[in-house]
N, C-alpha and C positions, 0 to 999 in steps of 0.2 A: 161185381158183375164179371170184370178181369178173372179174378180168381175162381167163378164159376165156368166160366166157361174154359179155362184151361182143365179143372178138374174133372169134368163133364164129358170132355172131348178123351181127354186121358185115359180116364176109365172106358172110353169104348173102345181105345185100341188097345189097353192090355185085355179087355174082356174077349175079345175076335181073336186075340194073336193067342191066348192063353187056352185058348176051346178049342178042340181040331172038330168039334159038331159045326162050327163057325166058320171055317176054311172054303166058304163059297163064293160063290163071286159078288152075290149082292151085301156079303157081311167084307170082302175084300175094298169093295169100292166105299162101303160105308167107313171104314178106318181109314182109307185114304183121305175121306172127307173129313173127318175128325182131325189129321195130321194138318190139310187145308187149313181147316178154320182155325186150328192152334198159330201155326203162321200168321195168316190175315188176321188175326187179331195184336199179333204179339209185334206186328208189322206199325202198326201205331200207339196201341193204346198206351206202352210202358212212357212212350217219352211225353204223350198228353199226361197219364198221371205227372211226371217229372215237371211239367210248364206251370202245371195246377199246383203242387206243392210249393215250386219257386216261385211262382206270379212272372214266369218268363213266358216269349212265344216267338221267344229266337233260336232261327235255325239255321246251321248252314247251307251254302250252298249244295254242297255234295253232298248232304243230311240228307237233304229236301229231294234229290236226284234221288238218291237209294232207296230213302224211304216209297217213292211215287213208283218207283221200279217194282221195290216187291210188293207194293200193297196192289198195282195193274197185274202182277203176276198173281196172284194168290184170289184174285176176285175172279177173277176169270179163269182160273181153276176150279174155283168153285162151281159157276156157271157150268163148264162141261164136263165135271164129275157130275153133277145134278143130271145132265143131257146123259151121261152112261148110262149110270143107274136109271134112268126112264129106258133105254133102248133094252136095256137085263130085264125089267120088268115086264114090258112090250112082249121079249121072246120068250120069256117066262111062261104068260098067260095067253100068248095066238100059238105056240111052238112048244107046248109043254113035253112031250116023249122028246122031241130033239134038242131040248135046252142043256141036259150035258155034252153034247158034241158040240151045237152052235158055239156055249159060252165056257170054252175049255180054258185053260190057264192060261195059255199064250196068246188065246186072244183076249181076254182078262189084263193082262199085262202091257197088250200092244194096245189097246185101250187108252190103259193111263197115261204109256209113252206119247201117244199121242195129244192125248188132252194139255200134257207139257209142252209138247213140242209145237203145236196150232195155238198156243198161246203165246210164245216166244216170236214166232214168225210173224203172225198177223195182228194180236190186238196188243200185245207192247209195241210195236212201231208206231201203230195208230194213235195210239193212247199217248205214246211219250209226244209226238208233234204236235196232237191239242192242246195236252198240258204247257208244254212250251210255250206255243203260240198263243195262250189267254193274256189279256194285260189285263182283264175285271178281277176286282178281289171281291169276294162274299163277305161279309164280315156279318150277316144280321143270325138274330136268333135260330131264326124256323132253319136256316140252313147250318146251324152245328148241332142243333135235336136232329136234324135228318143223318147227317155223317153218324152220331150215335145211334142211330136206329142201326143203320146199316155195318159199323163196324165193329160193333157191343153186343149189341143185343141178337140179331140174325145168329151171327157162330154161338153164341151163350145159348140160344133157344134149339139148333139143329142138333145136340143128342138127344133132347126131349120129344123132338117131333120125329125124327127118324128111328129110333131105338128104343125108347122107355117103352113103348106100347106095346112093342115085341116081347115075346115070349120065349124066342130063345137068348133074346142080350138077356130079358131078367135073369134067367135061369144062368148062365153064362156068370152074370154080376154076381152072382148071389155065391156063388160056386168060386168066382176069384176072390171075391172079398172074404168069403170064409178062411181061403187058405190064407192069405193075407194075415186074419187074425191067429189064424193058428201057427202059423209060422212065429208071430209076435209073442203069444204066450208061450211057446216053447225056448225062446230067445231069452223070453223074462224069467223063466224057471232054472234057463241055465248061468243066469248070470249071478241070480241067487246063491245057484250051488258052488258058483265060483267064491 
């Protein structure tokens, strides 16, 4: 599942970065989300596979700080990339003749800077003082299938739900991964001739 959703997520932002037909604001925000979710996932899951191999479920201190840091940061990135791209769709469909002016690059940008930065400010402070302040530990089942819903599966499923249905990531996909292969066979014909 790891490795799908790192590959998933990947493939949309070379597909967006690699198309200048994809240089819009709703395929901008959708590879920032893809960058999100690659985080947010790579934010826990390498070191749960690692406890799972060892049979460990020891952390340190300042493991357990960092980790809780970037994985508050990265969830709640999520959340208000989601809240962008609803506001780009919003202006999209009530504002469509002024959706290139409203949704210009620099507000596009200021956007995201935002989304990082109302994150930083407000729901890491909040976040880190509850976390701090719990002394209940969880330990039963239904709540580590919940953390894997939410930390596995959610970023593993959002290039399928946001992208795959689209018509121009296919076309985009299809069009990188060709050159992809074609690069590859010309690489293996030269190495031949070498």
């Amino acid at each position: 599942m790891y490795l799908i959703t790192m590959f998933g997520n990947l493939l949309i932002i070379l597909a967006v970065s690699s198309d200048p037909l994809l240089h819009t604001p709703m395929y901008f925000f959708l590879s920032n989300l893809s960058f999100v979710d690659i985080c947010f996932t790579s934010t826990t899951v390498p070191n749960m596979l690692l406890n799972i191999q060892t049979r460990s479920k020891v952390i340190t201190y300042e493991g357990c700080i960092a980790q809780m840091y970037c994985f508050l940061l990265f969830i709640q990135l999520d959340i208000f990339l989601l809240t962008v791209m609803a506001y780009d769709r919003f202006v999209a469909i009530c504002h469509p003749l002024r959706y290139t002016v409203i949704m210009n690059p620099i507000l596009c940008g200021l956007l995201v800077l935002i989304s990082w930065v109302i994150v930083v400010f407000l729901f890491y402070c909040t976040g880190f003082g509850v976390y701090l302040s719990s002394a209940t530990m969880h330990s039963s089942h239904s709540s580590a299938t919940a953390s894997v819903m939410y930390t596995v599966v959610t970023p593993m499923l959002n290039p399928f739900i946001y992208s795959m249905r689209n018509k121009d990531i296919k076309r985009a996909l299809k069009k990188f991964l060709w050159k992809v292969s074609t690069k590859g066979k010309i690489v293996l014909v030269l190495k031949k001739c070498l």
